[in-house]
C-alpha positions as CSV (number, residue, x, y, z in Angstrom):
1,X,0.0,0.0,0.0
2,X,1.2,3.4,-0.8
3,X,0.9,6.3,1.7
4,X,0.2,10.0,-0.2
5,X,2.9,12.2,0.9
6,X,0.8,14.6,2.6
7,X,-0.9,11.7,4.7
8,X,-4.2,12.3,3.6
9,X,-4.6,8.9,2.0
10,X,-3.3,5.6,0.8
11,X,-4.1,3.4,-2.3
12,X,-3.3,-0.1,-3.7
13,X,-2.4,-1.7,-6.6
14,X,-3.1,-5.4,-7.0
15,X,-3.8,-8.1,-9.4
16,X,-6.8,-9.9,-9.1
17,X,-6.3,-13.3,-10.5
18,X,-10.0,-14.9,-9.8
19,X,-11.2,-12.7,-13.1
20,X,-8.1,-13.7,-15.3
21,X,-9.7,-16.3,-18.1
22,X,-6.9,-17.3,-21.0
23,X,-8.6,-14.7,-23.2
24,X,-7.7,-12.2,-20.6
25,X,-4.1,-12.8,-18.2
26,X,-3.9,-10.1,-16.3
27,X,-6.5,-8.0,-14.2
28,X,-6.1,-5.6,-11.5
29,X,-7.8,-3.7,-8.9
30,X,-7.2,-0.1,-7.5
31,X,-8.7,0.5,-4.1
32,X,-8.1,4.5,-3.1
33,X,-8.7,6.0,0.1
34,X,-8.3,9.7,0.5
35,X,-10.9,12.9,1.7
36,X,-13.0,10.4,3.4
37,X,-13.8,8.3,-0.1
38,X,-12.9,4.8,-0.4
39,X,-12.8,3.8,-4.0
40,X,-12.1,0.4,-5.7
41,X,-11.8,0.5,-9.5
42,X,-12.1,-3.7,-10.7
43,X,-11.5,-4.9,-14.4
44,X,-8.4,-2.8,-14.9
45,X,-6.0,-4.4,-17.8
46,X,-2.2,-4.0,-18.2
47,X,-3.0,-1.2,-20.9
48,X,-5.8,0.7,-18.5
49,X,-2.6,0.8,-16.0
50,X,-0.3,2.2,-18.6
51,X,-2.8,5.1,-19.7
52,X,-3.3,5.9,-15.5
53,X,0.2,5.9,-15.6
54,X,0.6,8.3,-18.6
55,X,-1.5,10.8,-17.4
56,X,0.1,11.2,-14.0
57,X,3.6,11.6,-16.0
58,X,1.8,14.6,-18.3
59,X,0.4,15.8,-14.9
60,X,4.1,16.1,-12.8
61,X,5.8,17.1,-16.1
62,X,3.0,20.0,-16.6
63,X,3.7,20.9,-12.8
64,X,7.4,21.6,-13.1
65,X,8.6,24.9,-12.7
């Protein structure tokens, strides 16, 4: 589990391998806690991970100085 730096929430990254079927290997869950919400994101797929992923990078490299 990951801790945000300002403590004001955590969130997870796992694989969920009860909903993998041949057709589909990999599948993973997000579960986010922060401002009082708990939210769990199912079905996620390797490429849903790298587009989460790719926005955050845009995000931190539009927030430089």
């Amino acid at each position: 589990m990951a801790v945000f730096d300002n403590g004001s929430g955590d969130f997870q990254v796992k694989r969920t391998r009860g909903l993998e079927t041949p057709g589909n290997p990999f599948w993973f869950r997000i579960d986010m806690r922060a401002g009082g919400e708990n939210v769990s994101v199912d079905g996620l797929t390797k490429g849903d991970l790298q587009v989460i992923r790719r926005a955050v990078n845009q995000a931190l490299r539009e927030a430089r100085p």
